[in-house]
C-alpha positions in Angstrom: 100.8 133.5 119.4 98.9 136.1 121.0 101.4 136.2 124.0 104.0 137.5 121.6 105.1 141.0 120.7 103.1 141.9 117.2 107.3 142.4 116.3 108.1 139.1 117.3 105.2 137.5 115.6 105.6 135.1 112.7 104.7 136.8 109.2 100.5 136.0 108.0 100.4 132.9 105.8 99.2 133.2 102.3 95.4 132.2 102.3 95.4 128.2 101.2 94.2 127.5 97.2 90.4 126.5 97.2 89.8 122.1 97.1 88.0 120.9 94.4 86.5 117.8 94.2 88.5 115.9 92.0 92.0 116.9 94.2 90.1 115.1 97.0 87.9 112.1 96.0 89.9 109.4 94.9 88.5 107.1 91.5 87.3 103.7 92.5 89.0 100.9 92.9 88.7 97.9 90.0 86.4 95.3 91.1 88.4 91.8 93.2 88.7 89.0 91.2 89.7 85.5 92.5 92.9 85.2 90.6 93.1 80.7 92.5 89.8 80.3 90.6 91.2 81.3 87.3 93.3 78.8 85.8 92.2 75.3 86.8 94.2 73.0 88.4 96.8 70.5 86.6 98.4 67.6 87.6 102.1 67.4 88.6 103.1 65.7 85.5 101.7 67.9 83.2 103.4 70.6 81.8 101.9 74.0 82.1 99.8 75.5 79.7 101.5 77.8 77.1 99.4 80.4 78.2 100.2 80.8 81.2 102.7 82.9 83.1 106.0 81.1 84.2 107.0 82.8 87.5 110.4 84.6 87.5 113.6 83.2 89.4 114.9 84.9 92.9 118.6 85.3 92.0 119.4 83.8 95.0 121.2 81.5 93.7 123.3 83.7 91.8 124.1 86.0 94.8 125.0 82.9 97.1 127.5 81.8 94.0 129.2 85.4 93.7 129.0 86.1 97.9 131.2 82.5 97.8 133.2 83.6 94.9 134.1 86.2 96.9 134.9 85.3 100.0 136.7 82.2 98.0 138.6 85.5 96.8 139.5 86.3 99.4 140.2 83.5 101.8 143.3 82.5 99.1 144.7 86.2 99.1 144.7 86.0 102.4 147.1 83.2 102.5 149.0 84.1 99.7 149.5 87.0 101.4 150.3 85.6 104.9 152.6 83.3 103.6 154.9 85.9 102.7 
């Protein structure tokens, strides 16, 4: 910057706001827990407790039967177009 005309220079930055402590030390983190060790196992026939969570479904399944619908769709307005 020095090698620059004072005219040419870029205007002074305004002087930064002073840190505090609490903008730069993050709280702590909650302690780990070993969420295996939690429940305890259960046999394959048993159902699962009532308590406990029931994991959510993927959709998957629901996308690969509208993606098919669609190219179903498609496929036969294709042909009943073609045929004309």
């Amino acid at each position: 910057m020095k090698t620059l005309p004072p005219q040419e220079q870029p205007p002074a930055q305004a002087p930064l706001p002073p840190l505090e402590v609490a903008n730069v030390v993050d709280p702590p983190l909650p302690p780990v827990t070993d969420a295996s060790k939690s429940a305890p196992p259960q046999p394959d026939d048993a159902a699962p407790a009532a308590d406990s969570p029931q994991p959510s479904g993927s959709g998957a399944r629901a996308t690969l039967a509208n993606c098919g619908l669609s190219v179903v769709a498609i496929l036969v307005l294709a042909m009943l177009l073609h045929s004309n």
